[in-house]
Phi, psi and omega in degrees: 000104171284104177282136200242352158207185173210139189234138179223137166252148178233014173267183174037033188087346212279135197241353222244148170262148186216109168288140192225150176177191179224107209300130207225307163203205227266141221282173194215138205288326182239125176270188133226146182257131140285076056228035192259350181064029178283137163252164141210173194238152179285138175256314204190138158292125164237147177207149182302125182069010210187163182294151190297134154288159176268356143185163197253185189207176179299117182134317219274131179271157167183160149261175212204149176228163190209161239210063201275159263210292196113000000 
């Protein structure tokens, strides 16, 4: 998924980083980040205006929050 943005929120308490992008093929239980070499597992599905899916597919804009490894 080639991100195309990242959103941090600093009202309410809202603690989440939210990577956004648009899914390009098929998903993996373990990311790696390029070029920090950072891992992580998916925490939460985001998606604008609408309720969490409980999964997306190839196509699907969506964002992500993670769960990081180091």
């Amino acid at each position: 998924m080639p991100v195309q943005a990242v959103y941090k929120f600093a009202q309410d308490r809202d603690d989440r980083c939210i990577v956004a992008g648009t899914i390009d093929s098929v998903s993996a239980m373990m990311l790696y980040f390029y070029p920090s070499g950072k891992k992580s597992n998916v925490k939460s599905i985001e998606v604008f205006n609408a309720e969490k899916p409980q999964s997306v597919s190839v196509g699907n804009a969506v964002g992500s929050t993670f769960f990081w490894l180091g």
